[in-house]
N, C-alpha and C positions, 0 to 999 in steps of 0.2 A: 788569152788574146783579146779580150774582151778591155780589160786593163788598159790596152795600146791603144783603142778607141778613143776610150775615156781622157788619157793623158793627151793625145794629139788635137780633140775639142776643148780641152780645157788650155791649152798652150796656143789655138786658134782662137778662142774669146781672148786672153789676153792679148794677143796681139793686136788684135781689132783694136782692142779698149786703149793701148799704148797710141797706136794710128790714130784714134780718134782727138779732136784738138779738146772737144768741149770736155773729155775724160783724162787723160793721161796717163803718166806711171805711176799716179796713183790711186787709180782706180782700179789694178789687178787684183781677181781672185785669187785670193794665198792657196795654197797647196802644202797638203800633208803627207806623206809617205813615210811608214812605221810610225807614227807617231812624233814624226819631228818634219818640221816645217821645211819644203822642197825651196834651196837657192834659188837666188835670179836669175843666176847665171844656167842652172840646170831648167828652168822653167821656161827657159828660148828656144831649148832643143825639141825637135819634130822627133821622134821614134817610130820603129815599123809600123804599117798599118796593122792591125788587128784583123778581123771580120770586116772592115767598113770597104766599098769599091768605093776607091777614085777614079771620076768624072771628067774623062779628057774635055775638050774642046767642041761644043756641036760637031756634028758628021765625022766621028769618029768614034770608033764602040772602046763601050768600058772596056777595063782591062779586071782580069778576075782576082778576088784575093789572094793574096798570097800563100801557099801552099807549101809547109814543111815536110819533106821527104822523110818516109820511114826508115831510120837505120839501124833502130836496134834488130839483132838477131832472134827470130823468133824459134822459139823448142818446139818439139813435134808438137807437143802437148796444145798448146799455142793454135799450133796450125790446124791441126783437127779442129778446135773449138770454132775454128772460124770458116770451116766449113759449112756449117752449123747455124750461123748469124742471121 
């Protein structure tokens, strides 16, 4: 999740750095993913947040991170252990 962070601040400075007039589009941080350089096109897109809260509007409370529901099926085995925790 941590990953999602990363990518969504790095896809928010380039955006700045495009908005900005004294910078432009050529002033983007490249991005790498596996080892091969991430498009332009893929490098506009926002992704799930990660761990980070987003910060509504003054006088309104955060909202929490987002939270993936457990669906695998746990064995007894499992379950005992986590008794235990």
């Amino acid at each position: 999740m941590g990953s999602h962070d990363e990518w969504n601040i790095w896809q928010e400075l380039n955006k700045n750095r495009m908005l900005d007039t004294d910078l432009g589009m050529g002033s983007q941080i490249p991005g790498y993913f596996e080892g091969q350089q991430i498009s332009p096109g893929a490098a506009e897109c926002r992704i799930s947040p990660g761990y980070a809260v987003e910060y509504p509007p003054a006088g309104t409370p955060p909202k929490p991170p987002t939270v993936v529901a457990q669906v695998a099926r746990l064995t007894p085995a499992v379950v005992e252990l986590e008794k235990h925790r």
